[in-house]
C-alpha positions as CSV (number, residue, x, y, z in Angstrom):
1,X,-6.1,-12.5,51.9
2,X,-8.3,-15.2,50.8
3,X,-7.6,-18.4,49.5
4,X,-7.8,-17.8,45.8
5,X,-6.0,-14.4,45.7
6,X,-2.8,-16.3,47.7
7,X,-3.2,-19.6,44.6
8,X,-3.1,-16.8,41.8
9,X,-0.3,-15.1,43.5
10,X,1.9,-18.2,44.0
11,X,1.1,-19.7,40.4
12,X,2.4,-16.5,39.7
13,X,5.8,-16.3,41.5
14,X,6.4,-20.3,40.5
15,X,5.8,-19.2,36.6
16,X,8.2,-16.4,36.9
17,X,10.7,-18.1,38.9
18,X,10.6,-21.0,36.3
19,X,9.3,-19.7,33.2
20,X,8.3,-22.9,30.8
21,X,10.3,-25.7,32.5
22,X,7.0,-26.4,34.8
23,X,3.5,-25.8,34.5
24,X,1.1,-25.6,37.5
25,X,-2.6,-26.6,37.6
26,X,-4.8,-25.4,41.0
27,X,-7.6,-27.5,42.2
28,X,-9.8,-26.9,45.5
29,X,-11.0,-29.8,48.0
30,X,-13.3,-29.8,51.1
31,X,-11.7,-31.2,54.2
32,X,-12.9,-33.5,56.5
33,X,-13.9,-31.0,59.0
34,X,-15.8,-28.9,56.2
35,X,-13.1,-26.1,55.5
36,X,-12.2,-25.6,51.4
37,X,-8.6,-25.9,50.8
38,X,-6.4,-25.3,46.9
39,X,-3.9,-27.9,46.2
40,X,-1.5,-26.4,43.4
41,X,0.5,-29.1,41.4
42,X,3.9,-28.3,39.8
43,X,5.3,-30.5,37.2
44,X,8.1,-30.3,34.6
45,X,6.8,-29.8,31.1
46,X,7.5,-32.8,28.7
47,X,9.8,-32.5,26.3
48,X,8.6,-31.5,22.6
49,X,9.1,-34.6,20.7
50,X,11.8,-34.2,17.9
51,X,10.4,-33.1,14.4
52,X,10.1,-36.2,12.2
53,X,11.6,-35.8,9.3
54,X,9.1,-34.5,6.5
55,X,7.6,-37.4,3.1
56,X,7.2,-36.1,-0.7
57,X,3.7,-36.5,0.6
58,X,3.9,-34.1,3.4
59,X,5.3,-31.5,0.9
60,X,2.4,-31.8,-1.4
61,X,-0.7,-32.1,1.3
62,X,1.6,-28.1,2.5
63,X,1.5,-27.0,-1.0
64,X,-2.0,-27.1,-1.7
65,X,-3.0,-25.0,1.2
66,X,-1.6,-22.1,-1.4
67,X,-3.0,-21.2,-4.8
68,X,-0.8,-18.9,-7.0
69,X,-2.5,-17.8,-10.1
70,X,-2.0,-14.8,-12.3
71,X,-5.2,-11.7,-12.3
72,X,-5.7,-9.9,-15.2
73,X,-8.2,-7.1,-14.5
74,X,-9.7,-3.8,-16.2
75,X,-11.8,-1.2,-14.6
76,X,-11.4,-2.9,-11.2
77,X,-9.2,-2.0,-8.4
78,X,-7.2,-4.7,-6.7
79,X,-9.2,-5.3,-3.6
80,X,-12.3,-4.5,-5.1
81,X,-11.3,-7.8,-7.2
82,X,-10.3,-9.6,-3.8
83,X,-13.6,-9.0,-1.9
84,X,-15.4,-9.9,-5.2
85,X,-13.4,-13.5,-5.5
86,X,-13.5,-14.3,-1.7
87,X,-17.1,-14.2,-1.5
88,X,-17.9,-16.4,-5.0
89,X,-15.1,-18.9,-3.2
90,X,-16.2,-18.4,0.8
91,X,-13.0,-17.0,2.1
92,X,-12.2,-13.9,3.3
93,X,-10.0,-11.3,1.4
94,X,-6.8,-11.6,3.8
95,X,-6.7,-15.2,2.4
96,X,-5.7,-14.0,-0.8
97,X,-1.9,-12.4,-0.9
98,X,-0.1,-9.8,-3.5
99,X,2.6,-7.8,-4.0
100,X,0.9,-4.6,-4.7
101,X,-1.5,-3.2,-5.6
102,X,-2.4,-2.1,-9.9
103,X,-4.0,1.1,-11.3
104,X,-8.2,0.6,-11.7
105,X,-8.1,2.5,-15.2
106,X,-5.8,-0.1,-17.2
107,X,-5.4,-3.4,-18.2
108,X,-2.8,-5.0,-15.9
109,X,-1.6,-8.5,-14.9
110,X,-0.1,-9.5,-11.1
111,X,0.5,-12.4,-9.1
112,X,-1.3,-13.5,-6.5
113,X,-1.7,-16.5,-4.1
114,X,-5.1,-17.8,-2.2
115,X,-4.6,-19.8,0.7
116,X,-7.2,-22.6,1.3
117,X,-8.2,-23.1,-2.2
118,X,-7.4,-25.8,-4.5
119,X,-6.0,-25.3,-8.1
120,X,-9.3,-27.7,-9.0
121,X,-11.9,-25.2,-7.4
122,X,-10.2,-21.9,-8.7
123,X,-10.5,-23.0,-12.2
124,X,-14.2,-24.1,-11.6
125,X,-15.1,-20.7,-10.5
126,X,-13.1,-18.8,-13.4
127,X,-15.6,-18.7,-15.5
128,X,-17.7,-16.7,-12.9
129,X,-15.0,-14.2,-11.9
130,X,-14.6,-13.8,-16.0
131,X,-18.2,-11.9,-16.3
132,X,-17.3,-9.5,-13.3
133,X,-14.0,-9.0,-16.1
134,X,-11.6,-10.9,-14.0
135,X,-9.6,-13.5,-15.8
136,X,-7.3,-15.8,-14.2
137,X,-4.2,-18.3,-15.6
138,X,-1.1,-19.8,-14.7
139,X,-3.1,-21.9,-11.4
140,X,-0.7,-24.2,-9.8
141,X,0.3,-25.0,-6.1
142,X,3.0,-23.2,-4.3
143,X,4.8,-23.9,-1.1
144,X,3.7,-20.0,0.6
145,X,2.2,-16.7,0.4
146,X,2.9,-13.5,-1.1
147,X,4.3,-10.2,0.8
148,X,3.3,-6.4,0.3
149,X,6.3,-4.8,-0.8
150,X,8.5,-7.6,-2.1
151,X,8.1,-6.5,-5.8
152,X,10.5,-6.5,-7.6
153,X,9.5,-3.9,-10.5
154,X,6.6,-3.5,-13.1
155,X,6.5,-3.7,-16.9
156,X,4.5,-1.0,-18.8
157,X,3.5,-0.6,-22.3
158,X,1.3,2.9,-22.8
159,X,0.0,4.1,-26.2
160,X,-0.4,8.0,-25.8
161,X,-3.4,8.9,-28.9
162,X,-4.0,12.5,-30.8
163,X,-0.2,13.1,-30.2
164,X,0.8,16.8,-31.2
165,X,2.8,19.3,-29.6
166,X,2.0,21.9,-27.3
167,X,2.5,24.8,-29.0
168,X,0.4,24.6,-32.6
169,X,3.4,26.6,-34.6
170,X,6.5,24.7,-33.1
171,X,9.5,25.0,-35.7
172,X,10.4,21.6,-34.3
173,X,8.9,18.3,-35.9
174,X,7.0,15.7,-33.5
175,X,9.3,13.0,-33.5
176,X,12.2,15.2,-32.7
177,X,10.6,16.7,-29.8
178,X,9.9,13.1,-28.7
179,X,12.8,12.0,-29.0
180,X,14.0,14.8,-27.1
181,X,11.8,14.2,-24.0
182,X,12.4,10.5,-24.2
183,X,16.5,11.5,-24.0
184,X,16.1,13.7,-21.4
185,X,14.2,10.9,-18.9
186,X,16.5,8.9,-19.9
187,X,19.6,11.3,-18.9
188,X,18.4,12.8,-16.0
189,X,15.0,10.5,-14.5
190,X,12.4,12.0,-12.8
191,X,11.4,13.0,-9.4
192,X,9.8,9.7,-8.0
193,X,6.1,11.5,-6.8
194,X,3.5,9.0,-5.7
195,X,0.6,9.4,-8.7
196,X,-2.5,10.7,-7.9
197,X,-4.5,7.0,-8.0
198,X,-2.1,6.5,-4.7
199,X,-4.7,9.5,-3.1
200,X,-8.1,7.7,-4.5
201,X,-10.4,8.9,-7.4
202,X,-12.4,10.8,-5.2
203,X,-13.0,14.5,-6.0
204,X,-14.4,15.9,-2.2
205,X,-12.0,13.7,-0.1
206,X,-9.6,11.9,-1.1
207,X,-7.4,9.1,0.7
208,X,-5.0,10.8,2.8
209,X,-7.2,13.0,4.5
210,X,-8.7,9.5,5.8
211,X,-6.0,8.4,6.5
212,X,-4.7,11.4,8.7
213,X,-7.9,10.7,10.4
214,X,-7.2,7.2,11.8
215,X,-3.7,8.2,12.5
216,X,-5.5,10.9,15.3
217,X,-7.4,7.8,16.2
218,X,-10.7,9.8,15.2
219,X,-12.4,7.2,14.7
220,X,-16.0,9.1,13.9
221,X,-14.4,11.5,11.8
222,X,-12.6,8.9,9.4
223,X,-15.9,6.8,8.9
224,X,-17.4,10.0,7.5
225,X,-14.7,11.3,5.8
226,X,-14.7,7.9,4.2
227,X,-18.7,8.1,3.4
228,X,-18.1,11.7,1.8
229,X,-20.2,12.1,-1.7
230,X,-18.9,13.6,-5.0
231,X,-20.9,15.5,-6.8
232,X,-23.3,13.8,-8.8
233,X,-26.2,11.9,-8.5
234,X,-25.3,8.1,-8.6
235,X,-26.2,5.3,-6.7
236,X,-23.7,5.3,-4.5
237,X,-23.8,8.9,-4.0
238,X,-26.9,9.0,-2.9
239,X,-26.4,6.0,-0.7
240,X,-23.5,8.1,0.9
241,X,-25.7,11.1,1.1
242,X,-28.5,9.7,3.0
243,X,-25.9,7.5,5.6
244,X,-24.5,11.1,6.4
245,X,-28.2,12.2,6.7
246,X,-30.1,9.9,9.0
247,X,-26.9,7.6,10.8
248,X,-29.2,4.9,9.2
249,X,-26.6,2.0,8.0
250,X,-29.3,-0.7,7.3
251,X,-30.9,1.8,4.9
252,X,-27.9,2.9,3.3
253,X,-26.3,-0.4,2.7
254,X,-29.3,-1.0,0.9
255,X,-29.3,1.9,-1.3
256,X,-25.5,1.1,-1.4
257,X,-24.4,-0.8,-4.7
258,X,-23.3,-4.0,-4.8
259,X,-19.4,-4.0,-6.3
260,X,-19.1,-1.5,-3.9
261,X,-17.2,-3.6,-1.7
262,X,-15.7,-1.5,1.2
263,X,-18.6,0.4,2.1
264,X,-21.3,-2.2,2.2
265,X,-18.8,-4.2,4.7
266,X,-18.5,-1.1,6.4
267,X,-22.0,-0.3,6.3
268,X,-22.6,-3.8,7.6
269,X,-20.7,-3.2,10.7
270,X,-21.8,0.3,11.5
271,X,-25.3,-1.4,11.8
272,X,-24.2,-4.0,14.2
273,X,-22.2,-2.3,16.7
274,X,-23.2,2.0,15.7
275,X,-21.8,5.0,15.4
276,X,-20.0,5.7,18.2
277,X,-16.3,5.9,18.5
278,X,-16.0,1.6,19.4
279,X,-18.6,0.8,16.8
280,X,-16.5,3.1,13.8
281,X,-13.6,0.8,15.3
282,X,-15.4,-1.9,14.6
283,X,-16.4,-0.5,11.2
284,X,-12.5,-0.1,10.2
285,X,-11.7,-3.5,11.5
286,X,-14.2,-5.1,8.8
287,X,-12.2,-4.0,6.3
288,X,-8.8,-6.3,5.3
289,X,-5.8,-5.3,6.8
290,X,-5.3,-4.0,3.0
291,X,-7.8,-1.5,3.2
292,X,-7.2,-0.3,6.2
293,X,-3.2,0.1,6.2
294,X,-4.0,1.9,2.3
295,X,-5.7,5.3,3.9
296,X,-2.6,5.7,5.9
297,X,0.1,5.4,3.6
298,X,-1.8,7.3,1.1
299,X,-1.6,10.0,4.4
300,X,2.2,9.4,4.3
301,X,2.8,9.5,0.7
302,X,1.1,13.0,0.8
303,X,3.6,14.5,3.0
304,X,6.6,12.1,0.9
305,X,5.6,14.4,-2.2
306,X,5.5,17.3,-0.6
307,X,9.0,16.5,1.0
308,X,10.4,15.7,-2.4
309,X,9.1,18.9,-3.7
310,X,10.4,21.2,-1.0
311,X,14.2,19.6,-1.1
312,X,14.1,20.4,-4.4
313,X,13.1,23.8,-4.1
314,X,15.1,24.6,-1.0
315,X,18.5,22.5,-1.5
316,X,18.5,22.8,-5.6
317,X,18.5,20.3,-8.3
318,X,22.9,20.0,-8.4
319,X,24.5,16.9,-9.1
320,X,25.8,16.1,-5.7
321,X,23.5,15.3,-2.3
322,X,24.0,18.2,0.3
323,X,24.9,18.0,4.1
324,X,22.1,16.5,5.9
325,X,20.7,14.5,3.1
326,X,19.8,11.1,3.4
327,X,21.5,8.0,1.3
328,X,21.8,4.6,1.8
329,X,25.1,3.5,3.2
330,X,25.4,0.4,0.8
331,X,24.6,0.2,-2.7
332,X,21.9,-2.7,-3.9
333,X,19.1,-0.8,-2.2
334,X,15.8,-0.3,-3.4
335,X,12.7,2.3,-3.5
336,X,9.8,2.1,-1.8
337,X,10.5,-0.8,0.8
338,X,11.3,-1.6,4.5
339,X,14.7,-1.3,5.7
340,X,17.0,-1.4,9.0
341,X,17.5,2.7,9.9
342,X,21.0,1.7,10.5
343,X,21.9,1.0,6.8
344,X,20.9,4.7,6.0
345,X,23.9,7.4,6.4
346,X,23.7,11.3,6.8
347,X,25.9,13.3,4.3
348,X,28.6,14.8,6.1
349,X,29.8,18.6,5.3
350,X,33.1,16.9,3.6
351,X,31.0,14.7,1.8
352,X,29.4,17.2,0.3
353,X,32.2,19.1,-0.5
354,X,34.0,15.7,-2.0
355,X,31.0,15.1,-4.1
356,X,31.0,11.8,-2.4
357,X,27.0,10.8,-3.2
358,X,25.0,12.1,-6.0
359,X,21.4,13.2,-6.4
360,X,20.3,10.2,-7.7
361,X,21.5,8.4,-4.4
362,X,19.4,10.6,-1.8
363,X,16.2,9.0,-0.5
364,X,13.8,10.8,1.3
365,X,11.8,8.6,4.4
366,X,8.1,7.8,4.2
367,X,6.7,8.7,7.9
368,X,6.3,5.9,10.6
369,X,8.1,5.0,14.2
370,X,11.1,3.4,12.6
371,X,12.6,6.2,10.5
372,X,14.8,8.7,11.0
373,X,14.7,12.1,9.4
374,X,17.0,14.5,7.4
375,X,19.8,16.3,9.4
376,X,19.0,19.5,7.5
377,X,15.8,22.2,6.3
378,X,14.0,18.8,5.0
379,X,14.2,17.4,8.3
380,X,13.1,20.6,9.9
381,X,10.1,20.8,7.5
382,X,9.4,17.3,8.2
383,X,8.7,18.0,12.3
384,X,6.7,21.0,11.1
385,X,4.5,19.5,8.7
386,X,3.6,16.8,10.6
387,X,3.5,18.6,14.1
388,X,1.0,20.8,11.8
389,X,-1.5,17.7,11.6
390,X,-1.6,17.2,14.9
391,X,1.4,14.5,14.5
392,X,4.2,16.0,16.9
393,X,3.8,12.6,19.1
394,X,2.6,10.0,17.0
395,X,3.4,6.6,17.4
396,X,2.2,5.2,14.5
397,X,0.7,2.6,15.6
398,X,-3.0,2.4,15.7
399,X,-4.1,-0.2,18.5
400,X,-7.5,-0.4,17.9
401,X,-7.1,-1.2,14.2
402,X,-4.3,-3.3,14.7
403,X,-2.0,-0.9,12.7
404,X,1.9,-0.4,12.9
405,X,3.4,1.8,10.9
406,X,7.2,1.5,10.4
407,X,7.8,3.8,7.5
408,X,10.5,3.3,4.6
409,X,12.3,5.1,2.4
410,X,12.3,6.0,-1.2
411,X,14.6,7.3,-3.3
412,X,14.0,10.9,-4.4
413,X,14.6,10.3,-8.2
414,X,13.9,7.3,-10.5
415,X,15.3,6.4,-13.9
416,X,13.1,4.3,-16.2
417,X,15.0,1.1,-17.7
418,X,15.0,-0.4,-21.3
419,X,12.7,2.9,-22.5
420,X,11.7,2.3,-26.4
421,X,9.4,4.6,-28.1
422,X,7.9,4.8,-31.6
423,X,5.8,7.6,-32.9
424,X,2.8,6.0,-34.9
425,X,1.1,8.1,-37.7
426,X,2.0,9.4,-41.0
427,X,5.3,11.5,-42.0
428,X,4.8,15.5,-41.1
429,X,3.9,17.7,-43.7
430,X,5.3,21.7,-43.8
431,X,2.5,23.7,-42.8
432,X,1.6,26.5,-44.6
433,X,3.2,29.0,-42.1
434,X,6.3,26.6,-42.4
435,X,6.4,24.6,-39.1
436,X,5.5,21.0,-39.3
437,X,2.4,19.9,-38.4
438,X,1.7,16.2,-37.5
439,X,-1.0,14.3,-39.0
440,X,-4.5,13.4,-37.0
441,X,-4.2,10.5,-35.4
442,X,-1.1,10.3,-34.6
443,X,0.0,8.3,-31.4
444,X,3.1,7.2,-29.3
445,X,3.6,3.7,-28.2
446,X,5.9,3.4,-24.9
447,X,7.7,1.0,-23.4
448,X,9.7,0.7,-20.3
449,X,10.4,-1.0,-16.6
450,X,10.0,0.8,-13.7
451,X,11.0,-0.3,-9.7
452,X,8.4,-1.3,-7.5
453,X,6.1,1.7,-5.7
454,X,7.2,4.0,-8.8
455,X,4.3,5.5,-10.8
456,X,4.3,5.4,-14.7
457,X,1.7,8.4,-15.1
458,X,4.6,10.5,-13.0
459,X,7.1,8.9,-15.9
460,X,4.8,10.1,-18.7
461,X,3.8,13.7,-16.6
462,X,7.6,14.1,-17.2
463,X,8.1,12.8,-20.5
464,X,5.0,14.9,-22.0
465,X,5.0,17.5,-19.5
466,X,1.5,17.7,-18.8
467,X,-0.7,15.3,-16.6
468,X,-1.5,12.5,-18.9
C-alpha cells in the first residue's frame, strides 16, 4: 500500500471516529536521506463565534435582497412572463418566486417576489415589461421568497356572453335555469378535475405524455415529444418541424420565435451538448425547476382525474365515504398541497356503516413516493394504471433532472364560496310557440372564491354543463 492510499485511509478513520470536532490537513516532506514522507495534522475545530445580535440596519440591507410586486398579465403564461423579465433584468427565472401558476387566456393578477433586485430597478424597467403586456404594482421590499403551493385560494370574476339555454324550446325562462345551476353548485360542489390548461394547449401532445416520459427517464423521447408540431403552419411549427427533421438545433433555434421561451433555451442546450440521452439531460436541466417539475405533475394530475372519475363510477356518488376511502384524520386541511401521510386515515367498515365521514371529506392522492393509496377498487386501479405506464417501481425521483416527487392529496369534491351571479340582458319575451326566449346578447356575470389548485372552467363546466 503506498503512501498516499494509507494518508486517505487514515484521514478517513480520524473523520469518522471524530466527525466535526477535528479537522485534518496532509502534507508531504522529503527526508534527509531522500525518501518522501506525509505528515497528517489533527486539530480541534474552533468554535463558531456566537451570532451577534442583528441592527435595524442589518434588517433592511436582508430585505432588499427580495422584491415583491404584484403581475398583472394577458395572453401570457406565467413563466413565459418570468423568462421574459429575467432576461430584460439579467437574472435567471428561479430568482423570481410565486405561488402558482395563472391561466394564459385571461386577465389575472398574482404575487410574486424577485430576489436580487431592487424596488428602484424594477420600476425602471416597468415600462419595458409593459409593451410585452406585463404590468407591475405594489413594488416594495420583503424579508423572503415565495413557495409553490402555499396559496391560499383564488378570486374569479367570469362574464359568460350569448347566454341561452341548451334546448331552443325550454318551457323554463333563463334566469330560472340559472339560478337553478347556480343552487345546485352551491348544494352539492363539483368534482374537483384538474382543467384542461393543467395538460397544455397543445393539440398532438400535450403535457402529461412529457411528463410520463421524464418519469421513465427517456430522456430522448421527452425532448421530442416536447418538440412535437400542431397542425398548422406557424413559425414555430415549422421551427419544430425541421428540429425533428435534420437534429439541427442551431437552425431551428433560429427559425424558433422569440417569446418562445422554453424551446429556444432548450434548443440552446441541445446545440451545446446534442442529442444523445446526457445532452437531452442537459436540455431539461436548462429549463427552471418550474418548467421542468410542470410536465410531471401535469402526468400526475392525468391519472388524479381519471381516479376521481373511476371512484365515482365504481363506489357511487352517496352521501357517506366507503371502506377504503381516503380522508384526512383532522379537519383544517386543504386541497392540492403537501402533507405528512400520517395525518391521512382509511375509512373503516364501521365507519362506513356509522356514516362517520362524508363525500365531501374523501381526498384522492396525487402520485409520488410519499403517498399512500386507497385501501379499496381505487387503490387497486391506482397500481394498475400506473403499472400500465411502465410505473410499477417508480421512485419518483428523477436524479438527473434534480426532481423529487412527493405527491399530495386533493380532495375529491370542491365547493365554490361567496358565489353571486347576475343575468345581464333584457327581460324574456314569450315566444311564439310559448316558451321564453332570451334576448341576443344576453350574458352572465360570475363571481366566486375557489381553494388553491381548483380550476374555475371545471366550476363553470358544471354550472353550464358544457365545456366553457
Amino acid at each position: 500500500m503506498d503512501s498516499r492510499t494509507l494518508t486517505d485511509l487514515t484521514s478517513k478513520w480520524i473523520k469518522r471516529r471524530f466527525g466535526k470536532l477535528v479537522e485534518t490537513k496532509s502534507f508531504s516532506d522529503v527526508s534527509s536521506g531522500g525518501s518522501q514522507t506525509t505528515a497528517i495534522t489533527v486539530r480541534f475545530r474552533e468554535r463558531s463565534k456566537p451570532a451577534k445580535k442583528r441592527t435595524a440596519a442589518d434588517c433592511q440591507e436582508e430585505n432588499l435582497r427580495y422584491t415583491g410586486f404584484t403581475l398583472k398579465k394577458e395572453n401570457l403564461e406565467t413563466l413565459e412572463a418570468i423568462s421574459y423579465m429575467a432576461t430584460v433584468l439579467g437574472v435567471l427565472p428561479s430568482d423570481f418566486t410565486y405561488a402558482g401558476i395563472k391561466d394564459k387566456r385571461a386577465l389575472t393578477y398574482q404575487s410574486m417576489v424577485v430576489k436580487k433586485v431592487s424596488p428602484d430597478r424594477l420600476k425602471e424597467k416597468s415600462p419595458e415589461f409593459e409593451r410585452r403586456g406585463i404590468q407591475l404594482s405594489h413594488i416594495r421590499s420583503v424579508p423572503e421568497p415565495l413557495h409553490l403551493g402555499r396559496l391560499q385560494g383564488n378570486h374569479f370574476q367570469l362574464i359568460i356572453r350569448d347566454l341561452r339555454p341548451h334546448r331552443a324550446d325550454s318551457p323554463t325562462g333563463l334566469g330560472d335555469l340559472v339560478q337553478e345551476a347556480v343552487d345546485n353548485v352551491k348544494a352539492k360542489g363539483f368534482v374537483n378535475f384538474y382543467g384542461p390548461q393543467r395538460f397544455g394547449a397543445s393539440q398532438s401532445v400535450q403535457a402529461d405524455e412529457v411528463g410520463l416520459a421524464l418519469l421513465k427517464e427517456e430522456m430522448v423521447t421527452a425532448v421530442r415529444l416536447f418538440f412535437t408540431p400542431d397542425e398548422g403552419d406557424d413559425p414555430q411549427n415549422r421551427a419544430k418541424n425541421h428540429f425533428l427533421q435534420t437534429e439541427n438545433a442551431k437552425e431551428s433555434l433560429a427559425l424558433m420565435p422569440e417569446h418562445k421561451v422554453r424551446e429556444r433555451l432548450m434548443l440552446r442546450a441541445l446545440h451545446r451538448y446534442g442529442m444523445g440521452q446526457e445532452g437531452c439531460a442537459r436540455g431539461w436541466l436548462s429549463l427552471p425547476h418550474g418548467m421542468r417539475v410542470f410536465y410531471i405533475h401535469a402526468y400526475c394530475s392525468r391519472v388524479w382525474n381519471q381516479a376521481a372519475a373511476f371512484r365515482l363510477q365504481r363506489l357511487g356518488r352517496g352521501p357517506g365515504a366507503v371502506q377504503g376511502d381516503l380522508v384526512w384524520s383532522r379537519e383544517g386541511r386543504g386541497g392540492g398541497t403537501e402533507h405528512d401521510p400520517q395525518q391521512v386515515h382509511i375509512v373503516t367498515a364501521a365507519e362506513e356503516a356509522d356514516n362517520v365521514y362524508s363525500l365531501r371529506q374523501v381526498i384522492l392522492p396525487m402520485p409520488g413516493n410519499s403517498v399512500k393509496y386507497p385501501e379499496n377498487a381505487v387503490g387497486a386501479w391506482y397500481r394498475e394504471r400506473l403499472a400500465k405506464d411502465g410505473l410499477a417501481n417508480c421512485r419518483y425521483r428523477v436524479t438527473q433532472l434534480k426532481l423529487n416527487i412527493p405527491g399530495c392529496y386533493r380532495p375529491l369534491l370542491v365547493y365554490p364560496r361567496n358565489l353571486t351571479h347576475e343575468v345581464q340582458g333584457h327581460t324574456e319575451q314569450p315566444s311564439d310557440e310559448g316558451s321564453l326566449a332570451p334576448p341576443a346578447g344576453s350574458s352572465l356575470a360570475l363571481s366566486f372564491d375557489l381553494d388553491a389548485s381548483c380550476y374555475a372552467t371545471v366550476c363553470l363546466r358544471e354550472i353550464m354543463k358544457c365545456d366553457p
